[in-house]
N, C-alpha and C positions, 0 to 999 in steps of 0.2 A: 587205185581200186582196192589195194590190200588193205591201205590205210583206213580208207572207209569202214573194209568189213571188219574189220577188227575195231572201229567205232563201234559199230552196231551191236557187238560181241559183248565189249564191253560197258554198253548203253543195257542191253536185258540185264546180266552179271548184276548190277547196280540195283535193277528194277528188282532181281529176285532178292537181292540179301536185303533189299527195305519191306520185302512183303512177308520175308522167313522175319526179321525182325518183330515186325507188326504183331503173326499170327504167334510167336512166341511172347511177347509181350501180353496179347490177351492171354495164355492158359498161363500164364505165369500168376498173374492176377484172376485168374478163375474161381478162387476162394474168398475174393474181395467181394460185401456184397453191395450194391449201389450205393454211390456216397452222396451223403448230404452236402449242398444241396442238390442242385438242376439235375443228378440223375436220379435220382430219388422223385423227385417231382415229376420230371417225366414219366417213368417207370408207373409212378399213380395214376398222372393223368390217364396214359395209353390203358391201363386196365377199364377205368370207366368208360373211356370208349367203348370198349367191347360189352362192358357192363348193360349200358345205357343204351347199345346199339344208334348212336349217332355220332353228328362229327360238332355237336355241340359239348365241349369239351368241359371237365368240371374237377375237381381236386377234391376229397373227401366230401361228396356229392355239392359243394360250394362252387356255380360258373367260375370259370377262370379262363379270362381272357386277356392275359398278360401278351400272348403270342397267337398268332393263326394256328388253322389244327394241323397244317403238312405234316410236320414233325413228330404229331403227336400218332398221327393214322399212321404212318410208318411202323412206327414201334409198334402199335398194337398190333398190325399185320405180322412182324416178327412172334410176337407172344402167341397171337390166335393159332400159325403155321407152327410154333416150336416149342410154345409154352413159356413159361416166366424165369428164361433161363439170363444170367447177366450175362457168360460170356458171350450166346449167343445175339443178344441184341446189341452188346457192343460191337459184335462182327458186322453189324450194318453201318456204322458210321467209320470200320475200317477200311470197308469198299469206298463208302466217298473219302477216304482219304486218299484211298491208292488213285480214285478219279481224278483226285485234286493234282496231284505230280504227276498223272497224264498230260493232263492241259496243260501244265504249268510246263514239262516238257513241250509238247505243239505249240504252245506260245511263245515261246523261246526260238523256238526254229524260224517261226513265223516272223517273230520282230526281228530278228537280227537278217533272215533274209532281204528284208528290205532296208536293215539299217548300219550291218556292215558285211563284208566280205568275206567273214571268218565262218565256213562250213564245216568246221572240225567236232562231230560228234561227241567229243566226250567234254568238248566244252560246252556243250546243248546239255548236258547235264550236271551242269553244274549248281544253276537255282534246285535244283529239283532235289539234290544231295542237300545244301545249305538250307532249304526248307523243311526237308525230314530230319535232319538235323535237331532242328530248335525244341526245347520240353513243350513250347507250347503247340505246336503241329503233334506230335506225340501223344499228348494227354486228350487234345480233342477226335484225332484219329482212333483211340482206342474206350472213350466213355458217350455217355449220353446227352447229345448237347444238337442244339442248333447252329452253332457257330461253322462247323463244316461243313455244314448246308448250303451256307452264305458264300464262302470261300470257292466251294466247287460253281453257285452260279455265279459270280463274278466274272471267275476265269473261263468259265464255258461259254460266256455274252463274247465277254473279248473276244474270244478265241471264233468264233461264230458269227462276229459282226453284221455276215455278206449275206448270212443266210437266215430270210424271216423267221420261219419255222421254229429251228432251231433253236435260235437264241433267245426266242419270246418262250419257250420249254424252260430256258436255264431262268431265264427272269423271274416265272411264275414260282419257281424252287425256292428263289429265294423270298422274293415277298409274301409266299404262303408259309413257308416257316417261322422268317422274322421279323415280316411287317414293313417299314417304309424303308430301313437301310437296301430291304433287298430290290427298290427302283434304282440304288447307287448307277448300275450299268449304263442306265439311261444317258447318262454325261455326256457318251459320245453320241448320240443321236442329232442332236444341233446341228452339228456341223457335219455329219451325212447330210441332213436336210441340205445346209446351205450349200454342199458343193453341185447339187444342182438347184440352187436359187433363181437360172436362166430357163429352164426347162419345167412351165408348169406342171404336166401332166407328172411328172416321178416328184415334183415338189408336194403339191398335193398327195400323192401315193403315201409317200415317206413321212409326211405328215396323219395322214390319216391311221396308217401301222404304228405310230407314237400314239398316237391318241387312244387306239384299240388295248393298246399293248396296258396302259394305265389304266382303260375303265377294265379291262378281265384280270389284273394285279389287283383293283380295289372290289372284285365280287365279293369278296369275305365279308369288307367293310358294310358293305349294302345287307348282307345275310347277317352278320352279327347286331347292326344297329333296327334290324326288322323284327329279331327277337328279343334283344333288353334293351332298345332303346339308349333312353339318354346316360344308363346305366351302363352300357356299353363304351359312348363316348368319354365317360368318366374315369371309368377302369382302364382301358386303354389309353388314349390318346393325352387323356390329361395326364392320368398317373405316371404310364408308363413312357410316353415321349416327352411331352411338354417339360414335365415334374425335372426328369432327366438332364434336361437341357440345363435348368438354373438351380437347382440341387445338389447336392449329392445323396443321390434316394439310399435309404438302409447302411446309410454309413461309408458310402464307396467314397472316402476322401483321396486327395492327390492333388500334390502342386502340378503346377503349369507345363514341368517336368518333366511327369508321371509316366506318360507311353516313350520319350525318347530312354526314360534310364531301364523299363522293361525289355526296351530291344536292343540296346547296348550288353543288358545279362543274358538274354536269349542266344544274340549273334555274336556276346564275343569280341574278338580282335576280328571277326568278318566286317564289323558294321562300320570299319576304317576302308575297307574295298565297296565297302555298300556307296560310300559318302562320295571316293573319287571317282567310282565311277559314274552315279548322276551328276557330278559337275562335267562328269566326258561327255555324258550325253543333252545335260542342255546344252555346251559348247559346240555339239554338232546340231540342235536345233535350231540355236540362232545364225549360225552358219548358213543354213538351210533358208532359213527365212531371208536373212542376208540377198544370198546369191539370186535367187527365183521367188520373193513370197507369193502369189498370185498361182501359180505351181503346185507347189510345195501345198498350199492351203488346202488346196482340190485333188491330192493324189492319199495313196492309203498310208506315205510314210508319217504325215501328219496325225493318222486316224492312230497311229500305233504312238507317236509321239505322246498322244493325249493318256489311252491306256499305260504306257509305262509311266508318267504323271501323275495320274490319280490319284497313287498312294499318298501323296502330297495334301492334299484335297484333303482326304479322309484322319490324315494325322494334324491338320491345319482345326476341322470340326471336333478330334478327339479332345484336340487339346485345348479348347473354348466350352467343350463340355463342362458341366461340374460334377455331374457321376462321373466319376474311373473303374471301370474294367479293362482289365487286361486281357483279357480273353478276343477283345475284340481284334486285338492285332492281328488275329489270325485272316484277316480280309487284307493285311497290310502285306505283312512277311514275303508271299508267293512274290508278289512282280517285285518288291525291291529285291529280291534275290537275283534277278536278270542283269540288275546292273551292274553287278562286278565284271558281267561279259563285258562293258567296254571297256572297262582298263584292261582287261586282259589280252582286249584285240587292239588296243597301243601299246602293249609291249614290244622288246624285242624277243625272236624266236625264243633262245635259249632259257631268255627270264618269264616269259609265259610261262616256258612246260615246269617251272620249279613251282612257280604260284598256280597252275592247275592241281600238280604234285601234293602242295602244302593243304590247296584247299579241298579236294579231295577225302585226302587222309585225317585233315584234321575233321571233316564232317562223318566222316564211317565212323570215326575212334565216339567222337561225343554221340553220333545216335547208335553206334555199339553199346557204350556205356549207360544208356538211357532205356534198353530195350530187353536185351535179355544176358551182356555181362555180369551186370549186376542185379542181386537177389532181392524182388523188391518186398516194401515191407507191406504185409497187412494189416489192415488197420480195422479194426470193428467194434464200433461205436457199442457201449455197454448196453444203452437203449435198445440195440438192435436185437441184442442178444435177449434183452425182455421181452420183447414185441416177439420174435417169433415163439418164445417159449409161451405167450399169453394166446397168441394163433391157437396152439392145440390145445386150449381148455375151451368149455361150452361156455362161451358168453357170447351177448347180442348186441350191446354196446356200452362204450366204454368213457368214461370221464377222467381227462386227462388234467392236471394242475401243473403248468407250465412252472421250471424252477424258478429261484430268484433273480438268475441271469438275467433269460429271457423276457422275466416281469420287468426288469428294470433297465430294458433294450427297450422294450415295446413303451414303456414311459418315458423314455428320451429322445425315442424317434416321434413319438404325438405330441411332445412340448415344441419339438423344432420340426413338427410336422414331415419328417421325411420318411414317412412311410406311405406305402401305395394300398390299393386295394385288396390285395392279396397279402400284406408282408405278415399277416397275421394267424393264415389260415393252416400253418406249416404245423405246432405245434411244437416250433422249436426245434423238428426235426423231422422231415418228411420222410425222413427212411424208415421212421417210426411207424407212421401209419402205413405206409407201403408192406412192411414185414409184418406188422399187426392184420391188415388184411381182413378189418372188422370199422363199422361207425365209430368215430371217435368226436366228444364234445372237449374243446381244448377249454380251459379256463386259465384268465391272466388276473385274476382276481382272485384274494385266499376267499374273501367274505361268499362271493358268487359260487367259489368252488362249497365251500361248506354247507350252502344252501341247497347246491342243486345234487351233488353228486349221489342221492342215494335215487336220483331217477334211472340212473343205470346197473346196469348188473354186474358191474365189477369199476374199477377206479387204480388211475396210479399217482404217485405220490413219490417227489424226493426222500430220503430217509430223515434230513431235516428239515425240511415242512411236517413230516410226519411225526418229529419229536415236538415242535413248534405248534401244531393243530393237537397234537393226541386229547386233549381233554373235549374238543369239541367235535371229536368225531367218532361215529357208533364202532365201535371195535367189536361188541359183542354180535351183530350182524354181519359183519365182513369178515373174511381171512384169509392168510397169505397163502399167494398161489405162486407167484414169483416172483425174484427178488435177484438183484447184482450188488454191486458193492454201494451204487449209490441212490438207487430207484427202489420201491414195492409196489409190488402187483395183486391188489386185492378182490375177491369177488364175495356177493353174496352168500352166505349158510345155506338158505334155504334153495337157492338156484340151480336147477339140476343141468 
């Protein structure tokens, strides 16, 4: 009994120094303001939400439906309630983080209750440390992103199997934030169905709650494709999945590699106990099938076999992908984290508590050091620092002349066509227009820029495009408003 309570003791202890971490993390970064890109892009979109007062979602008044709006009504609900504060809308993606190591805890208890004998509490927390651990659990737990969204409904389905309700809640979380990965959970539903394949009436049932569960997953699909159309299909599905699939959209390249050498940097000398112990635990799957399959098929140690599997699955499609994000790992990380529990429950006593010991310590020491040991750096973007300083002058809108970079990104993504429907509408930098906070017309052409920009009431301009155009542009009508080391912020004379 002691042993237990002093589990438990040390199970909150854990829970608290990852949530002082967390909330010290964000005011640490308090002075950071959204970075380019996805929080910056979010950050915009959720404004025009509330702009626009709908949940037809749009980026510098341009549709953008790259993603469903979950994610995006969220945020705005944060701004609307608290205003357009960063640290406190990052504070919402550190609650579903702290969500995420809940489940990821209860899942833990759950699989191993049925999968081994080992009830020892502070080994139930052990994925939970190993996953707050990784920079990349960190970064999405404390910015603006979708990807924790995904994560918390993954583990929440799992974790929720038994219960319709419930788990059709975590489903809709994910597929209305980011679209068809968030049906991934579905996986295990098959074979719920088939263990009563003798039993019409709950076959049918269980069938008919798959079927539900996908057409109220695709309401969006129906709602977005009622208002633009085949515009809709285009921007989405082709751009943004299809394109995906046999691309590498925006430049995301990566060999074959790619996600195994991210979680190797992420995990460390962990991803040696990550490897043995899924070989321990398919050894007790095919054990299993072995001994009883007919059993085993039809019981829940199977249902859980399949969830702790999946991450298989998902790094089998990453890695046939030809875009690479790494970001996405963060759907992977949580349950391969479980599996170092079965090496640890084939040790012997002694050599367990030293690799609990190790693992442990060495996960507190690197999410110490990733959280608030060390100072972190701020970073802010020189643009950023124009953009708000051009907010508090009187203009109405603005013409932006994207630099040379950008021109010559945006020309090597349209020769090899990997660009989407959107990748153009940023302006090179959505934290730009987010801190500008004003119409902005981006141009990626000087000629286009030259012609059109006296239709606005102010204009910005690198310093060498500016030295490169100067003869063919009215100087005597415009002047500088503001300026950094390597951008000018010009506005009309005559515009009050």
């Amino acid at each position: 009994m002691k042993i237990k309570e002093h589990g438990s003791y040390a199970v909150i202890l854990i829970f608290f120094i990852i949530i002082l971490g967390v909330i010290i993390r964000l005011i640490k970064f308090s002075n950071q303001p959204f970075y380019d890109w996805d929080e910056s892009l979010y950050a915009q979109i959720a404004r025009e939400v509330l702009i626009n007062k709908s949940i037809n979602t749009t980026f510098n008044k341009n549709p953008w439906l790259d993603k469903p709006p979950l994610s995006y009504l969220m945020i705005a609900g944060v701004f609307f309630g608290f205003g357009e504060n960063e640290t406190i809308a990052r504070s919402l993606f550190a609650v579903f983080g702290i969500v995420v190591l809940v489940l990821l805890y209860k899942l833990t208890k759950l699989v191993l209750s049925h999968l081994t004998k080992n009830e020892n509490k502070i080994v139930f927390i052990t994925p939970v440390l190993i996953t707050a651990s990784t920079p990349l659990f960190l970064d999405k737990a404390t910015t603006l992103n979708t990807d924790i969204l995904v994560s918390t409904s993954i583990l929440g389905y799992f974790l929720y199997y038994k219960n319709n309700l419930i788990k059709t809640l975590f489903l809709l979380l994910g597929v209305w934030s980011k679209s068809v990965i968030g049906f991934f959970p579905l996986i295990i539903e098959p074979v719920l169905i088939l263990k009563d394949f003798k039993d019409k009436k709950k076959l049918l049932a269980k069938t008919g709650l798959l079927l539900f569960q996908i057409l109220l997953g695709s309401l969006w699909y129906f709602y977005a494709y009622a208002e633009y159309g085949d515009y809709f299909i285009k921007s989405h599905f082709f751009a943004q999945i299809y394109k995906r699939l046999i691309l590498p959209i925006e430049l995301h390249f990566g060999d074959k590699w790619f996600y195994f050498k991210v979680l190797g940097i992420d995990l460390s000398w962990l991803i040696l106990a990550i490897i043995l112990g899924l070989m321990i635990l398919i050894k007790n799957l095919v054990l299993d099938l072995y001994k009883n399959r007919v059993l085993i098929l039809k019981s829940d140690r199977f249902i859980l076999y399949i969830v702790l599997l999946s991450p298989l699955l998902l790094l089998f499609i990453y890695t046939i992908v030809k875009t690479k994000l790494d970001w996405y790992l963060i759907y992977i990380i949580p349950i391969i984290s479980i599996y170092p529990i079965f090496l640890l429950s084939n040790l012997k006593s002694y050599i367990r508590k030293i690799a609990i010991f190790l693992i442990i310590g060495y996960s507190i020491f690197k999410f110490s050091t990733n959280t608030y040991v060390v100072k972190p750096q701020i970073n802010i973007d020189e643009k950023i620092i124009l953009a708000k300083c051009l907010n508090q002058k009187n203009i109405d809108k603005l013409s932006f002349l994207a630099d040379e970079e950008q021109r010559t990104i945006k020309n090597v993504l349209e020769a090899a066509k990997l660009q989407t429907e959107s990748s153009f509408l940023y302006s090179g930098s959505p934290s730009f227009v987010f801190y500008l906070n004003k119409p902005i017309q981006t141009y990626y052409s000087t000629q286009e820029f030259v012609k059109n920009y006296k239709n606005s009431s102010s204009f910005v301009i690198s310093k060498q495009d500016y030295e490169n155009l100067l003869n063919s542009l009215d100087t005597d009508s415009f002047q500088t408003i503001c300026q950094t080391e390597n951008w000018i912020g010009f506005k009309k004379i005559y515009y009050k």
